[in-house]
N, C-alpha and C positions, 0 to 999 in steps of 0.2 A: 397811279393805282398800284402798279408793280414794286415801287420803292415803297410805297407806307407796309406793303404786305414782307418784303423782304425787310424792316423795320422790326416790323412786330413779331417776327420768325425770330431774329439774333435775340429782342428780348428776349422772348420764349424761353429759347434754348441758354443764356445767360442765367434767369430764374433757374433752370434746372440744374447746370452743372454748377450752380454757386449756393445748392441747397446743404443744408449743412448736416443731414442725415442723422443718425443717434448714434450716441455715445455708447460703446458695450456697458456691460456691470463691471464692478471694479473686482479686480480678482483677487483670490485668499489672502489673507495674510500671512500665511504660512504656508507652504506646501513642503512635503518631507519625502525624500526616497523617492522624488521622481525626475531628478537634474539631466538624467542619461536619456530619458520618455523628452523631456523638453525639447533638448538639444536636438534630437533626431526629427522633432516634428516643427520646429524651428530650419532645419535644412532642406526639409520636403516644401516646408511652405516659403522659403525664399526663394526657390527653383520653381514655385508657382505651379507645386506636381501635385492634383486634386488628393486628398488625405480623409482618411475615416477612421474616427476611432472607436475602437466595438468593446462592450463590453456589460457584465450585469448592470442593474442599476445600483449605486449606490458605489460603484468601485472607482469612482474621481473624475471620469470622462470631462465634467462643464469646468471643475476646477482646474484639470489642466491645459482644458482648451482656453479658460480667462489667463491663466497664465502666462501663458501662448501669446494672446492678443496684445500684453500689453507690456512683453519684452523688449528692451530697446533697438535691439537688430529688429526687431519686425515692425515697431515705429519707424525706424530710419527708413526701411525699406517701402512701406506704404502710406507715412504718416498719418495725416486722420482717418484716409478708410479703412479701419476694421470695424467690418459691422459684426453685429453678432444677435442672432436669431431664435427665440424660444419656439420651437414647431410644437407643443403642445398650448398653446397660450393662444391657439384660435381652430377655427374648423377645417379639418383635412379637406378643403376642396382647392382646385386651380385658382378658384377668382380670391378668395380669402388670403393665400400665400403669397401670388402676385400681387396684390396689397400692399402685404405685409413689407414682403420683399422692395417694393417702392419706394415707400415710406420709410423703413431704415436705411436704406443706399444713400436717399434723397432724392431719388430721381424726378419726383414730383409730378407723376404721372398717376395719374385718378384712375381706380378700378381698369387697369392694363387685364386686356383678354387672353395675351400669352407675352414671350417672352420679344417679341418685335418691336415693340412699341420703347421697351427696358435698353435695347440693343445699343442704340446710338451711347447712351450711357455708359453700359457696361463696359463698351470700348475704348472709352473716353480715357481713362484711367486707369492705375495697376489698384488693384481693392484686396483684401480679406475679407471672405465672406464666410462665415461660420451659422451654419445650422448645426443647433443645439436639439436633441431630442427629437432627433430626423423619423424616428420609427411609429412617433406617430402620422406620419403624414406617408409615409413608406410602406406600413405593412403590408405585406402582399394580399390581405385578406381585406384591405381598407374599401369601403366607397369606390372611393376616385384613384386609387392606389395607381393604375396605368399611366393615367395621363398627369398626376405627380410626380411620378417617376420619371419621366420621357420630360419635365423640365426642371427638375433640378441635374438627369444627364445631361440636357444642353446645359446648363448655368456652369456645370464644371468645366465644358470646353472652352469660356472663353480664353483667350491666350495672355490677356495680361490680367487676369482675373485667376486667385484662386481660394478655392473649394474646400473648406473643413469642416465635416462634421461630424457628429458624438452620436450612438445611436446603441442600444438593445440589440438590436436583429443586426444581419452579416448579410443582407438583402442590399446592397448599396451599389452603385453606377459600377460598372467593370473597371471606368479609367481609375477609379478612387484607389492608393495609396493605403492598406489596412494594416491597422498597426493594433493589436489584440491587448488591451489594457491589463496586467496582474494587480495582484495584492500588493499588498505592501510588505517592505522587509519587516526582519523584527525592530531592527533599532528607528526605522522610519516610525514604524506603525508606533512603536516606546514614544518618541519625540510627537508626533501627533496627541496622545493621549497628555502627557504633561502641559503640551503648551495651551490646552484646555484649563485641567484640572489641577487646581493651585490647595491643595486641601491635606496634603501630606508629602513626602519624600519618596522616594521610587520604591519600588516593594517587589519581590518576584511573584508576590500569588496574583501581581495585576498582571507580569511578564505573562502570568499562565493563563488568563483569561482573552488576552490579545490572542493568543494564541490558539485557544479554542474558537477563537471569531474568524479565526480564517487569515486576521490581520485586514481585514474589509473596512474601508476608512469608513463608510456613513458608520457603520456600527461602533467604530473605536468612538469615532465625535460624537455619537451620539450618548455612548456609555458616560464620554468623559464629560458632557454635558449634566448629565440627570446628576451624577455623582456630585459633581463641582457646584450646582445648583442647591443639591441638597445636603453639602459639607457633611459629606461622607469619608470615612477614615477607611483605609483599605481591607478594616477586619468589617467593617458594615458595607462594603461594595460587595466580597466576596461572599458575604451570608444571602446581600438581595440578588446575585448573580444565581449562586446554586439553590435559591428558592424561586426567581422567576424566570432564568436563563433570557430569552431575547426578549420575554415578554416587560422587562427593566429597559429597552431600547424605547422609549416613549418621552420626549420632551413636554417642559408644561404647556409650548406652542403648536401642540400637535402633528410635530415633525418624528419620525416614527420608522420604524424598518419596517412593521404591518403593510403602514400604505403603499411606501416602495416597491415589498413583492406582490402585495396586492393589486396595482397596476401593472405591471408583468404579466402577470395571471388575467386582465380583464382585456389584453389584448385580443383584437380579432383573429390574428395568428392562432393561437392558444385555445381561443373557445371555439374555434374550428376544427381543432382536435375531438371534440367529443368529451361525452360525461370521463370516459377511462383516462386523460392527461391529468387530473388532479394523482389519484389512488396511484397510478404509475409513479409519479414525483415523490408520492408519501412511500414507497417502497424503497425508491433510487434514496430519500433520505432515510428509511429506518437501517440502510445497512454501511456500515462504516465503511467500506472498499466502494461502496457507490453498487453498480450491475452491472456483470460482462457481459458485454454486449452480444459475446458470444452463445451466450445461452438465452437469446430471447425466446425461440422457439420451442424450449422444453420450461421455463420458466412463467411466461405468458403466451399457455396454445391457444386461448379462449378470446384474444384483442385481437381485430384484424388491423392491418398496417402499424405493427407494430414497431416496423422497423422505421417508417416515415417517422412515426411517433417521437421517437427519439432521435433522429434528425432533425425535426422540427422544433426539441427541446434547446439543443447545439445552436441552431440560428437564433432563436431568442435568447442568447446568453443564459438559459437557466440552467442548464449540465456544461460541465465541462470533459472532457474523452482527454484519458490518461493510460495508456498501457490496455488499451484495451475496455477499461468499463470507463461506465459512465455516472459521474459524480456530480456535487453539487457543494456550493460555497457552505462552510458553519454553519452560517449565519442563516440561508433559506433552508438550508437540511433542517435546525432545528426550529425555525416556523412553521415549516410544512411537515415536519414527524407525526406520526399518529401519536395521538397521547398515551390510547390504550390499546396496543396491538393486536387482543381479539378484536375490537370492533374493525378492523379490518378485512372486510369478506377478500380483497386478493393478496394481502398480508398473509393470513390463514393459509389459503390454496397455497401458495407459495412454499411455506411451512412444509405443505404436506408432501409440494414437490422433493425440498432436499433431504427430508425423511425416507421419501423412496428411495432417494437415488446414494444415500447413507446407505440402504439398506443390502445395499447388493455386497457380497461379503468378498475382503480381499486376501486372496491366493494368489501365490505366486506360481502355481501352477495354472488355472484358470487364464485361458486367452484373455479376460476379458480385464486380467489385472494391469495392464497399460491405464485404457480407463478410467480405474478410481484413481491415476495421478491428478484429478481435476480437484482436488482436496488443496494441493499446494499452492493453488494459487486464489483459493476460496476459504480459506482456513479461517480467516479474522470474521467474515462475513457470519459463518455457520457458528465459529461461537459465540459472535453475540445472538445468533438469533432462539444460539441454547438456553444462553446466559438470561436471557427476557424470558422465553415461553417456561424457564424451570420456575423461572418466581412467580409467571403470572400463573401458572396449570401446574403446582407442584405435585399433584395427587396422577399426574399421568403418565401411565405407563411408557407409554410411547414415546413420550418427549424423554424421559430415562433413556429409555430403548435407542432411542437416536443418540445420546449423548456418548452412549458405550460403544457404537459404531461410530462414532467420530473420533472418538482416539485411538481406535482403531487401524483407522486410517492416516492420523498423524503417523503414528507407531509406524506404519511403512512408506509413508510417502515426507512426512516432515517433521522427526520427533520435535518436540517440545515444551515448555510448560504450560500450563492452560489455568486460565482463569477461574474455571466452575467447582477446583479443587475443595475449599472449603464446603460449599453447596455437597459435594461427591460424600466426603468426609461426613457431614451432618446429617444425610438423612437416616432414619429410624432402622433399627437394626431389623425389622419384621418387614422392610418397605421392599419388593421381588427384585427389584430395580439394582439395589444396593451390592451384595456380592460381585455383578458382573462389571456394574460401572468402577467399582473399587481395583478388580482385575483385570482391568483394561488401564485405570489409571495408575497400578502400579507398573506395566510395563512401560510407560511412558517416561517414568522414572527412571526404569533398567533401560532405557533408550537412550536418556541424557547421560548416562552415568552414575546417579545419584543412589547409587544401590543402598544407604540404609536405607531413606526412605522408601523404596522399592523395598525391600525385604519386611520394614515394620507393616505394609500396608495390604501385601500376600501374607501375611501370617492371620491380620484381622477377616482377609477372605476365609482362608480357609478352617476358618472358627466357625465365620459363619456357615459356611456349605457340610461343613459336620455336623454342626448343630440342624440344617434340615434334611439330613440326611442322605448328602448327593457324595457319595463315595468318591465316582469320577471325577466329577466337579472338583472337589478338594485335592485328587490324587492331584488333578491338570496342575494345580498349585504349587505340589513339589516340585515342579520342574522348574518355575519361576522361580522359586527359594536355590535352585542350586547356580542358576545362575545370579543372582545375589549376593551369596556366600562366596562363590565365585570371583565375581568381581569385590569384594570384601578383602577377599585372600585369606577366608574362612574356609580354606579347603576339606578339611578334616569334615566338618560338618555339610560341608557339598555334596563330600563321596556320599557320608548314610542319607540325606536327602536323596541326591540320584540314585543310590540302590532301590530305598524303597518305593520311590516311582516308576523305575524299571523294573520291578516284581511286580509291582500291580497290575502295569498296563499290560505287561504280559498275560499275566493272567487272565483280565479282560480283552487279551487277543487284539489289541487297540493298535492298529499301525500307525494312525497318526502319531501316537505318545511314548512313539518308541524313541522321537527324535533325543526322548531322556537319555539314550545310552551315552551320546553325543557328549552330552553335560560329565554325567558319569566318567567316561573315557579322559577328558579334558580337565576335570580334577583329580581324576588318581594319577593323570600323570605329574600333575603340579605338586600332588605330596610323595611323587617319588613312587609309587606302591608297589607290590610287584604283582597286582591287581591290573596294573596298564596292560600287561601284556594279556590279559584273559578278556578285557573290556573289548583292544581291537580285534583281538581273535573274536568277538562275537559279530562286533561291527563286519568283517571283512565276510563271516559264513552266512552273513542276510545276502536274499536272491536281490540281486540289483534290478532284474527284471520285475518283480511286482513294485516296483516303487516309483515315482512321478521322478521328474528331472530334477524338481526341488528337492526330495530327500536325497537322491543319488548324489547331485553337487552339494549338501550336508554333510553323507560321511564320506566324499573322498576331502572336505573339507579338512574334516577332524584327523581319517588318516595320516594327514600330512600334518597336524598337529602333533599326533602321538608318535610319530616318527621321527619328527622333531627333537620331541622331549628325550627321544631313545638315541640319539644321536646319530639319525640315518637320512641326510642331510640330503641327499642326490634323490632319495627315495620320496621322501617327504615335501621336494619339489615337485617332482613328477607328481603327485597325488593332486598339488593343490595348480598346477595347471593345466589338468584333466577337470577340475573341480571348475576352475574361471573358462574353460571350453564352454562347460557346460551351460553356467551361468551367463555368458555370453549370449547362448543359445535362444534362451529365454526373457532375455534383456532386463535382469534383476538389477539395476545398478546399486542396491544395497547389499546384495552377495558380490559382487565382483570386488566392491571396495573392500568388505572386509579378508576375499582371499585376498587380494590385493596386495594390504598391509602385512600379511603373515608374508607372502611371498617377496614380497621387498626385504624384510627383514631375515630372510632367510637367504637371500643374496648377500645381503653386505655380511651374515657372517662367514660365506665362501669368499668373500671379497671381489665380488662381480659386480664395481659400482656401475658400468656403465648398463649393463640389465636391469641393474634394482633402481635407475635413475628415469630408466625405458619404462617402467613398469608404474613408478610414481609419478609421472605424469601423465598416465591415464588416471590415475586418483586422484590428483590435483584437479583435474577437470570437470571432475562431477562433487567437487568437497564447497561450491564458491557461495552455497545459503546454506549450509549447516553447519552451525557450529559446532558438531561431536564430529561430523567429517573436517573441517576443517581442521582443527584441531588436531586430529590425529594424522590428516595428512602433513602437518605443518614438523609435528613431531619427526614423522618419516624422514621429511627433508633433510632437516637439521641431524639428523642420523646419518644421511648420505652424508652432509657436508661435514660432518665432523671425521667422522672416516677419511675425507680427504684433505686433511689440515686448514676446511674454508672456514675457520673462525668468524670470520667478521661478516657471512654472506649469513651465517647459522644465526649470529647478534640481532642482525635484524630483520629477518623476517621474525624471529620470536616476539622481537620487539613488536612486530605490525601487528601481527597475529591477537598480541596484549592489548592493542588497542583498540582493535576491534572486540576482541570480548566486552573490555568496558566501554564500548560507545553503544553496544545489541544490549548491554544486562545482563551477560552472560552466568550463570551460576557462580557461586564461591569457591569453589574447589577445582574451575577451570580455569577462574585468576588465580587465585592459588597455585597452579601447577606449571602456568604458560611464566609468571612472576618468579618461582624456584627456577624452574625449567633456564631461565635468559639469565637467573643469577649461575647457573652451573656454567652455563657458553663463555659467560664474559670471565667467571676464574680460568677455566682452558687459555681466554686470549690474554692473561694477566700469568700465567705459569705456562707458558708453552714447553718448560723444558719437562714440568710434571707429565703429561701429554706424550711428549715423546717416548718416557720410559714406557707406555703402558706395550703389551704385548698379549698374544693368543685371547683367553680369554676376558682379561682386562680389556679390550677394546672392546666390548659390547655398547652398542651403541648408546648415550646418553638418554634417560627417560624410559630406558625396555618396560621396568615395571607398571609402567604406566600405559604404556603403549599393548601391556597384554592384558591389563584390565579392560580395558576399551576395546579390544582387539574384534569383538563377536559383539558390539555393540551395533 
């Protein structure tokens, strides 16, 4: 009796371990830009160290885990067992997966109740076991989600058994190995698309379209699909791209980017969130930078667990957290965009948040001007949300009203150029709006530099503020125009602007618009006049006491400007570093820079490099995201260095400097000048004997004239 039963046991167990389990799928035929991804999960998985690879849908996960499967080291190393397991392709329960799980291994064990019965198998041999699409049987909001969990963490311990799987959510076993899937390169995500789409020769306006896709491969295969399908030439990809953007991702086999994030979104994860996780994601995509996460709570006061919210976006691979905010792939940003951003009731609110918070006005005398630096790092955000609501609500004041406060706030936390310029330019010359937004955008101009356009675009203001009649308004104007003419090196015509600005504001007793005299002072000294000396004799008999710390660090600014021009060099130090005390004081780092530059340059011509070197790199350190500070610090430099015979240190930072403007876009008249500017350095290191002759005031530093247009920039 005992023999026929130990008989029938070895068969048993013979039928089991000589079951021949299933074959995975066959993996891509291609795969691009992801050899270095392989390799490392090829090392994880021969060391038999349990591995998870997380990531949106659609971002390559099954591809490169079949890849995986069916590399020759990992055949040698396992031979036929790599199984490989679709977890959507049956019911998230224990007894369904244990099944499943039987049936692919081989184990040959009928509806197993847990993992015991699997056991003697599992240890039999060294296996690959891959669970594909783990997060449907995982989510933490599933059914059975505990007790599926608690066995697929046992299935990764066994020891000669290891554990890969692909999953959505970041919810997986602690032992598991995660390795966070990206995009694709460009040249990858290029070679994906081709080796699709056989229909024409390579093109850049497809380069640009890869590229609007995030580089997301379902979305590249699948573009390169419909296109290649429909022998489209890349001027008819590009037409059906910017007429139906992702809603063109739809194969005629109804494979689709729709259903991909639509499945995401119908997770129980997700819909546990509440009706507010959709309108939340359509905001995270209406804005180009994604949401700082910083601001949930003055952004969204009205959501509770807002912050959960967006944690629990991060574990379903829908955001990704970069610097702070929180973003999302192209490709779901522009599924999930509102079409029409009023029909957005928290779109709207939102709106009317950073209108308010535009609206608080920036002084640099006002404690609270720290503050609005939250513009620098929110800048692309707020103009598109101008750039939308001016087209969709162009008749609203308020949306104007905001826009003229937002360059406002570039103007002292981040000059530069702005998109809405033509929109600014075109509206109706009777529109309220018009005048201020016009003289806020011309000082953004006088910001970069670009003083004609700053000067042609105060001239149209103050036509219009004449023509209704706003005195002050228009007078405010003249002072912009002398800074203009100014920077022009339109002197002549500066001084009678700043005179008749400073006759009026006098007149209207206006302390703020006295800062014209500033202007005034600062071009008579430029044409020489002998008006400088009565300009600072006014400057120097204003009560220093009625005036804020901002105007006081103004005219000891200028002081030291006009005593400059008079050639009272010790004096004119002392001015502008009582002037950078002050500004210190108050933590302007727009005033510091530009006493800064005067005071550098007013060192090297006492020849005091090692001071004016002390002093420039406190300006180097706040110059590293602007290019008019950069710029001018860079100038500086190369001032110090050439004063000291460093030819070839001055060569190339100009040179980097060049490079950087043309990699930002920098304006033409700053390649222009950084391009002269490195052709004047490199003759120096080509005629060093010319060089040597120079003395007194021939050694002025290479670039001054430039360096004092920009100087009060």
């Amino acid at each position: 009796m005992g023999e026929k039963f130990i008989c029938r046991r070895v068969r048993h167990l013979r039928c089991i371990f000589d079951s021949p389990g299933e074959e995975p799928p066959q993996p891509p035929r291609a795969l691009f830009g992801r050899d270095e991804l392989v390799e490392k999960i090829i090392h994880h998985v021969n060391g038999l160290t349990p591995i998870a690879l997380i990531g949106a849908g659609g971002i390559g996960k099954t591809s490169i885990v079949l890849t995986v499967l069916h590399h020759d080291r990992v055949r040698e190393r396992f031979g036929d067992n790599c199984r490989f397991i679709r977890c959507d392709e049956f019911q998230p329960t224990p007894t369904h997966f244990l099944s499943r799980l039987s049936k692919v291994i081989g184990a040959g064990v009928e509806n197993p109740e847990d993992l015991t019965s699997l056991r003697p198998f599992l240890s039999s041999k060294r296996m690959l076991i891959v669970l594909d699409n783990v997060e449907s049987i995982l989510d933490p909001e599933g059914t059975n989600a505990q007790e599926l969990y608690a066995v697929v963490e046992e299935l990764g311990r066994f020891k000669n058994t290891c554990l890969c799987i692909t999953s959505r959510i970041s919810t997986v076993p602690p032992d598991c190995e995660i390795l966070d899937i990206p995009t694709l390169s460009t040249d990858a995500a290029r070679d994906t698309f081709y080796c699709i789409y056989k229909n024409g020769e390579r093109s850049d306006v497809v380069d640009d379209i890869l590229e609007q896709l995030d580089f997301h491969p379902l979305s590249i295969t699948l573009l390169a699909t419909v296109a290649h399908q429909n022998r489209w030439d890349a001027s008819r990809l590009t037409k059906e791209w910017e007429r139906r953007r992702t809603g063109v991702l739809q194969t005629d086999h109804k494979k689709s980017l729709a259903a991909t994030i639509e499945l995401s979104l119908a997770s129980p994860m997700f819909q546990e969130l509440g009706p507010d996780a959709r309108a939340l994601l359509e905001v995270i995509a209406f804005f180009p930078q994604g949401v700082d996460e910083g601001n949930l709570d003055w952004l969204f006061p009205t959501i509770p667990n807002r912050e959960n919210i967006f944690d629990k976006f991060c574990v379903l691979s829908l955001t990704n957290r970069s610097n702070g905010f929180s973003t999302l792939l192209a490709p779901l940003r522009e599924y999930v965009c509102p079409k029409d951003p009023k029909t957005s009731l928290l779109l709207c609110a939102i709106k009317e948040s950073y209108f308010g918070r535009l609206s608080v006005g920036v002084d640099p005398d006002n404690p609270e001007f720290e503050e609005t630096r939250w513009i620098a790092s929110e800048d692309v955000n707020v103009e598109h949300l101008l750039d939308i609501f001016t087209s969709a609500d162009p008749d609203s004041n308020a949306v104007w009203n905001a826009c003229a406060h937002f360059m406002d706030h570039l103007y002292w936390h981040k000059p530069r150029f702005i998109i809405l310029g033509p929109k600014i330019k075109g509206l109706p010359d009777d529109h309220p709006s018009k005048p201020r937004c016009l003289f806020e955008f011309s000082y953004l101009f006088d910001s970069v530099g670009n003083y004609a356009e700053s000067k042609r675009l105060v001239i149209r203001t103050s036509k219009l503020w004449r023509e209704w009649g706003n005195a002050l308004q228009a007078t405010q104007t003249l002072t912009l125009l002398t800074r203009a003419n100014w920077g022009l090196g339109q002197y002549k015509e500066g001084v009678s602007r700043a005179k008749a600005a400073s006759e009026i504001y006098e007149r209207f007793n206006n302390t703020a618009g006295r800062a014209s005299l500033r202007y005034l002072a600062q071009s008579l000294s430029k044409v020489a006049q002998v008006g400088t000396t009565e300009a600072a004799s006014r400057i120097i008999n204003l009560s220093m006491d009625k005036y804020t710390q901002a105007q006081a660090c103004k005219y000891h600014h200028t002081l030291g400007y006009i005593c400059s021009s008079r050639g009272e060099i010790d004096t004119a130090i002392c001015h502008l570093r009582t002037a950078l005390g002050i500004a210190s004081s108050f933590n302007s780092q727009e005033k510091q820079a530009s006493i800064l530059r005067c005071l550098v340059h007013l060192l090297l011509k006492e020849g005091k490099l090692d001071d004016a070197q002390v002093h420039l790199e406190c300006l180097k350190s706040d110059a590293v995201s602007n290019l008019v500070s950069l710029g001018l610090a860079t100038v500086t430099q190369v001032c110090v260095w050439r004063r000291e015979g460093r030819f070839k240190e001055a060569e190339s930072e100009v040179s980097r400097v060049t490079g950087i403007y043309e990699k930002a876009g920098a304006p033409a008249d700053f390649l222009e000048f950084s391009k002269r500017f490195l052709q004047e350095v490199e003759e120096k290191i080509n005629n060093p004997v010319n060089s040597d002759r120079q003395s007194g005031d021939d050694c002025e530093p290479l670039g001054t004239a430039v360096l004092f247009v920009f100087i009060d920039s």
